[in-house]
C-alpha positions in Angstrom: -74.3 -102.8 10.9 -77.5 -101.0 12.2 -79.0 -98.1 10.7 -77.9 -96.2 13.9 -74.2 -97.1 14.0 -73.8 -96.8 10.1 -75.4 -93.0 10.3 -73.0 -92.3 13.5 -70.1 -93.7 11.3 -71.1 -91.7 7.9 -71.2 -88.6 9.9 -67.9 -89.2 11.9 -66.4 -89.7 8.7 -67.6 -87.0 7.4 -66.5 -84.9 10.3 -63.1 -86.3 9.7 -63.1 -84.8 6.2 -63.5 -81.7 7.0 -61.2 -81.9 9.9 -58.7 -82.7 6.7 -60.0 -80.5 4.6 -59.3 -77.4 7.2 -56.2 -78.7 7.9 -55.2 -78.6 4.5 -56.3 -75.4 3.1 -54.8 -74.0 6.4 -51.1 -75.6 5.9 -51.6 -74.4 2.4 -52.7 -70.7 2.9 -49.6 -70.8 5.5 -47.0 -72.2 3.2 -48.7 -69.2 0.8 -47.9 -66.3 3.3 -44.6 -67.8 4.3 -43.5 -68.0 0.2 -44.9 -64.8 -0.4 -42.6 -63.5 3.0 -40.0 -64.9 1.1 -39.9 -63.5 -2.0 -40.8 -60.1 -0.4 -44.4 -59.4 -2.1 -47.7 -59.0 0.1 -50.9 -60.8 0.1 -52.1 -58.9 -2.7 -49.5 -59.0 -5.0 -48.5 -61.7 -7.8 -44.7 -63.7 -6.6 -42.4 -62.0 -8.6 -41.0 -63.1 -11.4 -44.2 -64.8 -12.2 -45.5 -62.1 -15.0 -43.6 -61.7 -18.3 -42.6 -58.4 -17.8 -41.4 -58.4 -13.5 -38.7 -60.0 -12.4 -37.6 -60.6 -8.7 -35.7 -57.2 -8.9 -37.1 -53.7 -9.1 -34.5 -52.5 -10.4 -30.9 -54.2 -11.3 -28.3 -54.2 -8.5 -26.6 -51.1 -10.3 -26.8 -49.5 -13.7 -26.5 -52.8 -16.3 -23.8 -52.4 -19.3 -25.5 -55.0 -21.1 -29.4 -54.7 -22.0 -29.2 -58.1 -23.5 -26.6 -61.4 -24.3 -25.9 -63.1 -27.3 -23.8 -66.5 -25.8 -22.2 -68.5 -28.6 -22.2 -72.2 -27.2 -19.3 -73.6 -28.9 -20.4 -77.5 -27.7 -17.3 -79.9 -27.7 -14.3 -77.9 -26.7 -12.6 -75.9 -29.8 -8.6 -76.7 -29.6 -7.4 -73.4 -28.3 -3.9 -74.2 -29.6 -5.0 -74.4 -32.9 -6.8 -71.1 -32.8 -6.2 -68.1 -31.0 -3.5 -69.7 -27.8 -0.1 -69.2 -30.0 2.4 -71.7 -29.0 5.6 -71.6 -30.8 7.5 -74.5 -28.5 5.4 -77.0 -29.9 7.0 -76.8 -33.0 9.9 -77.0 -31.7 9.2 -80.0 -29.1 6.7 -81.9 -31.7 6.9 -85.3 -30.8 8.7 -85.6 -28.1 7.0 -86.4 -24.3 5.2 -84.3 -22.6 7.2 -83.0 -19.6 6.0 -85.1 -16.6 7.0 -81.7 -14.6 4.1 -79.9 -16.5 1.7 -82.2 -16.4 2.4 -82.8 -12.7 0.1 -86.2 -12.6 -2.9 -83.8 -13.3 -6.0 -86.4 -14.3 -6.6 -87.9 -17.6 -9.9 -89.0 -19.2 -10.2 -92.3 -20.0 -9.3 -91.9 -23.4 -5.7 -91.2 -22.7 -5.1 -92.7 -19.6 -3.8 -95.9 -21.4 -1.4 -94.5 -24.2 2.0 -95.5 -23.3 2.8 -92.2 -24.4 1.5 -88.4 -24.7 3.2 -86.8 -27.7 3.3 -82.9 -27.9 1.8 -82.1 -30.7 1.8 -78.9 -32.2 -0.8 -76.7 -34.3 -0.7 -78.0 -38.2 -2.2 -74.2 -38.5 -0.2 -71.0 -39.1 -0.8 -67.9 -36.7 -0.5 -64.6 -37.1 -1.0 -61.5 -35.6 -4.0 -58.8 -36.1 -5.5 -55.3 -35.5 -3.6 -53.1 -33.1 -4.2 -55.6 -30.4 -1.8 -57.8 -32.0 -3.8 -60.7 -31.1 -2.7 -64.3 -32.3 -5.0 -65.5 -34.9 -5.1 -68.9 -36.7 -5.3 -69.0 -40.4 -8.5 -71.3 -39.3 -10.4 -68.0 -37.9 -9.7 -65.5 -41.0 -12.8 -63.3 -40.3 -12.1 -63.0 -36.6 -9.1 -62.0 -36.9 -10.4 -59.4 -39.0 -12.5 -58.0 -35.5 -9.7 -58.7 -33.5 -9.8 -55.0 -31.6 -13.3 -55.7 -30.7 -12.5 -58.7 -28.9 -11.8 -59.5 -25.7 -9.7 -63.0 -25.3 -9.9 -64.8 -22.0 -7.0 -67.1 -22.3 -6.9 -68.2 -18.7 -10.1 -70.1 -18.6 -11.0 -73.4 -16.2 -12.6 -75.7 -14.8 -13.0 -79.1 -12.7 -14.8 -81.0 -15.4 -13.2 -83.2 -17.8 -15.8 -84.7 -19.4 -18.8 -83.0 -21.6 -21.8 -83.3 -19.9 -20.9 -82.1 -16.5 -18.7 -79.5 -18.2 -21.4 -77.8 -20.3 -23.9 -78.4 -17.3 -21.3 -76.4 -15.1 -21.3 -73.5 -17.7 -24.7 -73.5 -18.1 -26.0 -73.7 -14.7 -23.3 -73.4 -12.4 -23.0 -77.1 -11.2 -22.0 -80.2 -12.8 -24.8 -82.2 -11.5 -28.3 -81.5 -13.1 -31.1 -79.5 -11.7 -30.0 -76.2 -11.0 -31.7 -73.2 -13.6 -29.0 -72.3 -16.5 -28.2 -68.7 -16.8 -31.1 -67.4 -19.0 -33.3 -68.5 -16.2 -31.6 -66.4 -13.6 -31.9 -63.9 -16.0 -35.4 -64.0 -16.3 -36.1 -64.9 -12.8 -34.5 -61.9 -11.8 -34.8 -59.0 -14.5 -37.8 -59.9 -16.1 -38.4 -59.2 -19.7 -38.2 -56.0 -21.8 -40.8 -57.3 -24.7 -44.2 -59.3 -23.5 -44.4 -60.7 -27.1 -41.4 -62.6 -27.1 -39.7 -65.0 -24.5 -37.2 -63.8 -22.2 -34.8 -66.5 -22.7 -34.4 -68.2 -26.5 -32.4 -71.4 -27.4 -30.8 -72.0 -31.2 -29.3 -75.0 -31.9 -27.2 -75.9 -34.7 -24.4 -79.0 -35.6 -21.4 -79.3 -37.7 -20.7 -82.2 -39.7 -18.6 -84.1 -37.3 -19.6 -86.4 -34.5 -21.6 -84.2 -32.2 -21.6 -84.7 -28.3 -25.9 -84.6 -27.5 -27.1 -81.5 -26.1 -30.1 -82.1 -23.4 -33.1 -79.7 -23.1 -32.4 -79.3 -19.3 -29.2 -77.0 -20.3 -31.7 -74.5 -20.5 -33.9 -75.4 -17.8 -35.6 -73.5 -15.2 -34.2 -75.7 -12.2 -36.0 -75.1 -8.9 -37.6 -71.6 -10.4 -40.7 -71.5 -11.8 -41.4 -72.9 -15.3 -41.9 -69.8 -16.8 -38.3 -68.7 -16.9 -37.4 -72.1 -18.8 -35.5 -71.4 -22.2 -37.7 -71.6 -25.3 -36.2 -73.3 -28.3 -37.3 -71.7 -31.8 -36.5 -74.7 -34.2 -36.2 -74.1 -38.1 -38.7 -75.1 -40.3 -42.6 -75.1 -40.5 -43.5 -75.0 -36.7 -40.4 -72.5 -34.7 -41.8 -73.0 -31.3 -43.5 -77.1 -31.1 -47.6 -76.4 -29.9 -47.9 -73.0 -30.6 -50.5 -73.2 -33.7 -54.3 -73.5 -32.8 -55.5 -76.8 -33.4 -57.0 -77.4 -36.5 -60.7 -76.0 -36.2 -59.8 -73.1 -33.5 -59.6 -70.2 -35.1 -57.4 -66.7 -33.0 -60.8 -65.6 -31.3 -61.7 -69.2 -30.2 -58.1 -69.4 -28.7 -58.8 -66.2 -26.8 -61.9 -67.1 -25.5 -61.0 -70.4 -24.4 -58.1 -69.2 -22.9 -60.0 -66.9 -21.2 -62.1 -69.0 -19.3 -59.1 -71.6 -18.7 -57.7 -68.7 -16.7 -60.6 -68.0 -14.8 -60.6 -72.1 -14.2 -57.0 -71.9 -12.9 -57.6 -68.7 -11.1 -60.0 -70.7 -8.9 -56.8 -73.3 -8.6 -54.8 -71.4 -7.1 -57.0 -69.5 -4.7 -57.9 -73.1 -4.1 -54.6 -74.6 -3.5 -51.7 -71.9 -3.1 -50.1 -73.3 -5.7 -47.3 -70.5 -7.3 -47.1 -72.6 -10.4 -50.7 -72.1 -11.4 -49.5 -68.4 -11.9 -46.8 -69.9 -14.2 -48.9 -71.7 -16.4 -51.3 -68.7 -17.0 -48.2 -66.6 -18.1 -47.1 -69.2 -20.4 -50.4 -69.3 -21.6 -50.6 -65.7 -22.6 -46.6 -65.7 -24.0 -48.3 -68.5 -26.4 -51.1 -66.6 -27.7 -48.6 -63.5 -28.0 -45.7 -65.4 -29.8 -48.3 -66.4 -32.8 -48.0 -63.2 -33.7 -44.6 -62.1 -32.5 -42.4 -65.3 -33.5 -43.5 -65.8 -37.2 -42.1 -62.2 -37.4 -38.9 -62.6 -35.8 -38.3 -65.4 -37.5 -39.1 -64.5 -41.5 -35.4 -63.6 -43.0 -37.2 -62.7 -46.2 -37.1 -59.0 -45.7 -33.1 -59.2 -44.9 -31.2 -57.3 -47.9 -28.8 -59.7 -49.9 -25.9 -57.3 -48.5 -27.0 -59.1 -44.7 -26.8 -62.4 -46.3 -23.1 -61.9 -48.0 -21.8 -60.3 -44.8 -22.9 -63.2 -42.6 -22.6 -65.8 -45.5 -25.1 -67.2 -48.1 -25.2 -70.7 -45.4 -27.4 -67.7 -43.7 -30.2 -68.7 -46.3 -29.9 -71.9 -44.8 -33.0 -72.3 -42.0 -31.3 -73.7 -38.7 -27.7 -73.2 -39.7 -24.9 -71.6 -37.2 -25.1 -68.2 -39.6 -28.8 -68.6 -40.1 -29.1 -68.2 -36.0 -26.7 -65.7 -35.9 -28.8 -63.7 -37.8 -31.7 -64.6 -35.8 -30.0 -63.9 -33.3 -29.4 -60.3 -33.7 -33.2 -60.0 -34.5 -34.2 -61.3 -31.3 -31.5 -58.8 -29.5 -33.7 -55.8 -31.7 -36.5 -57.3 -30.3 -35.1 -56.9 -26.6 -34.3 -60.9 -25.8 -32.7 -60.9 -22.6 -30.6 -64.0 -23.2 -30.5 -66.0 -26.3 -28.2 -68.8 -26.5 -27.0 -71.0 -29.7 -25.5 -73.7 -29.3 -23.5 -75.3 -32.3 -22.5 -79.0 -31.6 -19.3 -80.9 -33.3 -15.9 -79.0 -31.9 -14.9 -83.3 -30.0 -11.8 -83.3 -32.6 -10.0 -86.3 -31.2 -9.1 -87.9 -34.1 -8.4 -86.2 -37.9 -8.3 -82.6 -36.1 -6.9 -80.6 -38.7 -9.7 -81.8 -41.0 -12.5 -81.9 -39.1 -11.9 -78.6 -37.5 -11.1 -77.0 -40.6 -14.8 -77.8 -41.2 -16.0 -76.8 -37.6 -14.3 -73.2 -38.7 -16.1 -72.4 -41.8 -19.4 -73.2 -40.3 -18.3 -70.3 -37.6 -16.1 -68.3 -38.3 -18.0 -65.8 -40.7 -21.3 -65.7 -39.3 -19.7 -64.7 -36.0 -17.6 -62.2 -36.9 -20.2 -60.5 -38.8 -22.8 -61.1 -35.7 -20.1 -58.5 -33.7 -19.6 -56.1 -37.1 -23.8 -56.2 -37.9 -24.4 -55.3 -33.8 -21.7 -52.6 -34.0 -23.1 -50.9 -37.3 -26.5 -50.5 -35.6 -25.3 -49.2 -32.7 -26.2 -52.2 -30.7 -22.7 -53.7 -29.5 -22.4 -51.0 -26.8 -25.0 -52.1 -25.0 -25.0 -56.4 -26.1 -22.7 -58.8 -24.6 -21.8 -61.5 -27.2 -19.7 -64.4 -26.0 -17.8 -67.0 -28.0 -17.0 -70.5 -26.3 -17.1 -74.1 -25.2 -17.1 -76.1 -22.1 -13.3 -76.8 -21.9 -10.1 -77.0 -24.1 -7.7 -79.6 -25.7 -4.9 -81.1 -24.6 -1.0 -80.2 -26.3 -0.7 -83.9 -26.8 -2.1 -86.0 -29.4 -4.7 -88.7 -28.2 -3.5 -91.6 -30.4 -1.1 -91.7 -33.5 0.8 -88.5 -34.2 2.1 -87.5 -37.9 3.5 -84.8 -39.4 -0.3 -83.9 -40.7 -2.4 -85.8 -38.2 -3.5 -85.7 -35.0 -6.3 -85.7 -32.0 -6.3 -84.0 -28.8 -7.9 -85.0 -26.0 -10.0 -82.8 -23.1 -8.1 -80.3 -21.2 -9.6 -78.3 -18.5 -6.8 -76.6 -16.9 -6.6 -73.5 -19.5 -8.6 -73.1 -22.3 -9.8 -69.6 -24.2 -13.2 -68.1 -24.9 -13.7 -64.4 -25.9 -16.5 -61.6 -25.2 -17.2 -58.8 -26.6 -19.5 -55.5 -26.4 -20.8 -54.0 -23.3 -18.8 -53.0 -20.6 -15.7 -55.5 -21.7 -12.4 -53.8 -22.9 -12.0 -54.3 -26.7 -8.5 -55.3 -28.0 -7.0 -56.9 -25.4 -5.8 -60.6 -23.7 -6.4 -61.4 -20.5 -5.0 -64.4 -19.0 -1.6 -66.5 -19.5 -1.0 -69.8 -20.5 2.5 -71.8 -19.5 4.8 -72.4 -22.8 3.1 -76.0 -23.4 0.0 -74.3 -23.2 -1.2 -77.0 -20.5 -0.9 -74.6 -17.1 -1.7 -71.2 -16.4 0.8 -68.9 -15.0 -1.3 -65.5 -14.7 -5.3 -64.2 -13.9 -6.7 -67.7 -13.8 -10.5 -67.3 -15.0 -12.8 -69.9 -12.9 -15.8 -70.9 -14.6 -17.8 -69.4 -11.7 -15.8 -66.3 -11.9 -17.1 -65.9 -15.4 -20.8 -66.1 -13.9 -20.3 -63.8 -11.6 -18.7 -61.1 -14.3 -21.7 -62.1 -16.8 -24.2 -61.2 -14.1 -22.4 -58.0 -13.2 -23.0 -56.9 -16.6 -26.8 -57.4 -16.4 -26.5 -55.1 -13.6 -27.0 -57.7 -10.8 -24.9 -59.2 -7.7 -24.4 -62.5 -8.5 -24.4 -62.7 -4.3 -27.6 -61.2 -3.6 -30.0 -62.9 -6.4 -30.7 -66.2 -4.3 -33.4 -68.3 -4.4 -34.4 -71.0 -1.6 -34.9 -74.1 -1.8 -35.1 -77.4 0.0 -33.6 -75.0 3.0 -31.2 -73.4 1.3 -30.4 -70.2 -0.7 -29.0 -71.2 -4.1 -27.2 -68.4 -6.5 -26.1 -69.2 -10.1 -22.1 -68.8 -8.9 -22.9 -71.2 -5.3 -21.1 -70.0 -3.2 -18.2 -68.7 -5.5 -16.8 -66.3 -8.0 -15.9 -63.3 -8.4 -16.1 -60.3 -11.1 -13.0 -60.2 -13.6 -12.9 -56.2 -13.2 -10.0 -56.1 -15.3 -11.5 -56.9 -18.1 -14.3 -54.3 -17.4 -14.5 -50.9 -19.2 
């Protein structure tokens, strides 16, 4: 090509580039203004929700009973009828069909479909009732039904999913498909947080001994929010939060200067590119640097009297146990955590139930009970929501070979109990009423999205009006569902 033609070319191309170039930055500065339109904040101001502190809101919806929540991921499915859903006609009827005008052809997993038989089987557990409430307590649950009057029991519970993963997906996030944020990170995308040292939403995992269905890190994902309203999980051991330490030759000052100047380098990124994201990762950034300080504190049982430890059981010693992150999990509600969420795997009993939930029970049991008696001592339950449950229930037949001291039960979704307790929710009292079998429910059904909807009331927010859009949409924790349980509201 001659000199000519190959200069004309270079500066046609060039030309071209900065044809691109404008065209970018300008779709880019647009697609700025029309998020920040959006989300209601000027030219000047941060997105919401994308400091530690802000959330979307100014201010909740209305006046919030609960400051913070404590939610007790049961992960499996505990057998309400062999803990707090007393049926005596299962005694009397053990063994013998399940009514075929109960079950009404209602589906079956595949675990059951192909037993020639369903056998009603009933509890090998004795009940009894306690407190004034009179609540139905199995021997199983001793120390619960020692806070009985504290409790509120949703018997009526349920939900379209019959199988685990898109069951605890649907509690967590509101769909059973995956994607969508979980509830801490509505939470956080909405309220904000109430200490800059520690993360708005905290994950504690624990198992029991039996079989435990996998828990996957996207139950307590931020979705389609930003990242910074993701759950955090503090692990047990050497290392709480994975990354958090300086490497090994960076001491606190180096981490502080170098995080200084990596802000100022993503500063320029986002002016550059529009990108709300970048704003994420500098907040995430700070939290980090904070949470050296903050976490190892939280964290250290050491200075816990031996008084704490007998009252939510010496297995409290015991770094990442179900009463070890009980514990923890009242200091992270002194602390002001928004949401912190345990989840304790191995409640699947579908073979050898009385055993292995015998086992599942003394794990539990204790540490929970003293989780509601250790908030209410320090004046803290009036103003914490703690709630105790799994994704669905078990079936009143027995999957596979019934005896007189054995049996499994299968996935039930149709009715199934959890209970709450502390602010705003009325102490000492059932809501919700299972059929005789203990298969239908025959009063105040309780949908799963319904119980979204009354969790977010308590926080103080419409679960209608926080929305987020996305792909074209507005999405809302609840979809387009649920509503508040208000009789079960103080």
């Amino acid at each position: 090509m001659p000199p000519v033609e190959a200069n004309k070319t270079f500066v046609e191309h060039c030309c071209q580039l900065n044809r691109r170039h404008f065209l970018s930055k300008l779709s880019l500065g647009l697609g700025s203004m029309a998020l920040g339109s959006l989300l209601g904040c000027g030219s000047k101001a941060q997105t919401p929700g994308l400091t530690m502190g802000k959330g979307l809101l100014d201010s909740p919806h209305f006046a919030p009973k609960a400051k913070r929540i404590i939610y007790l991921f049961q992960s499996g499915g505990p057998s309400q009828l062999d803990l707090f859903d007393y049926k005596p006609t299962l005694a009397k009827m053990h063994g013998e069909e399940l009514p075929a005008s109960v079950r009404m052809g209602q589906r079956l997993t595949g675990m059951t479909s192909g037993q020639s038989s369903l056998p009603l089987a009933s509890s090998f557990f004795n009940f009894s009732q306690h407190g004034q409430s009179g609540a139905w307590v199995s021997e199983l649950m001793p120390k619960t039904a020692e806070i009985v009057d504290d409790l509120c029991f949703i018997k009526s519970m349920h939900t379209e999913a019959i199988n685990h993963d898109p069951a605890i997906t649907f509690f967590q996030t509101g769909s059973q498909q995956a994607g969508r944020p979980s509830i801490g990170s509505w939470l956080s995308y909405g309220l904000g947080s109430s200490n800059e040292n520690l993360p708005n939403f905290v994950v504690l995992l624990s198992r029991g001994a039996q079989r435990p269905q996998p828990i996957y890190s996207r139950l307590w994902g931020n979705g389609f929010l930003a990242s910074l309203h993701q759950g955090v999980q503090f692990r047990s051991g050497k290392d709480p939060v994975l990354y958090l330490q300086n490497p090994e030759g960076l001491d606190r000052q180096g981490r502080r200067k170098m995080l200084d100047h990596l802000e100022t380098l993503n500063r320029e990124y986002q002016h550059e590119f529009g990108d709300p994201e970048i704003s994420s990762r500098i907040a995430q950034y700070e939290m980090a640097y904070r949470m050296q300080a903050s976490v190892p504190d939280a964290m250290d049982l050491h200075d816990e009297p031996d008084e704490v430890f007998e009252m939510y059981g010496e297995d409290a010693r015991r770094p990442g146990s179900y009463a070890a992150n009980c514990l923890l999990a009242r200091r992270l509600a002194e602390r002001d955590v928004k949401f912190i969420q345990l989840y304790h795997l191995g409640w699947d009993q579908h073979t050898d139930l009385p055993r292995e939930l015998s086992s599942q029970c003394r794990d539990t049991d204790q540490a929970s009970a003293a989780l509601i008696t250790d908030l209410k001592r320090r004046g803290m339950l009036e103003d914490t929501l703690v709630i105790w449950g799994g994704e669905f229930g078990r079936t009143n037949y027995s999957q596979g070979k019934l005896t007189a001291d054995n049996y499994g039960r299968d996935h039930h979704p149709r009715c199934f109990t959890i209970w709450m307790a502390g602010a705003g929710v009325k102490p000492g009292t059932s809501f919700g009423t299972t059929d005789e079998f203990g298969y239908n429910i025959v009063e105040n059904p309780v949908h799963v999205h319904d119980f979204q909807a009354t969790l977010l009331h308590l926080a103080g927010i419409d679960h209608e009006k926080l929305t987020f859009k996305h792909q074209g949409r507005r999405y809302r924790l609840t979809d387009v569902h649920g509503h508040v349980v208000n009789d079960i509201l103080t």
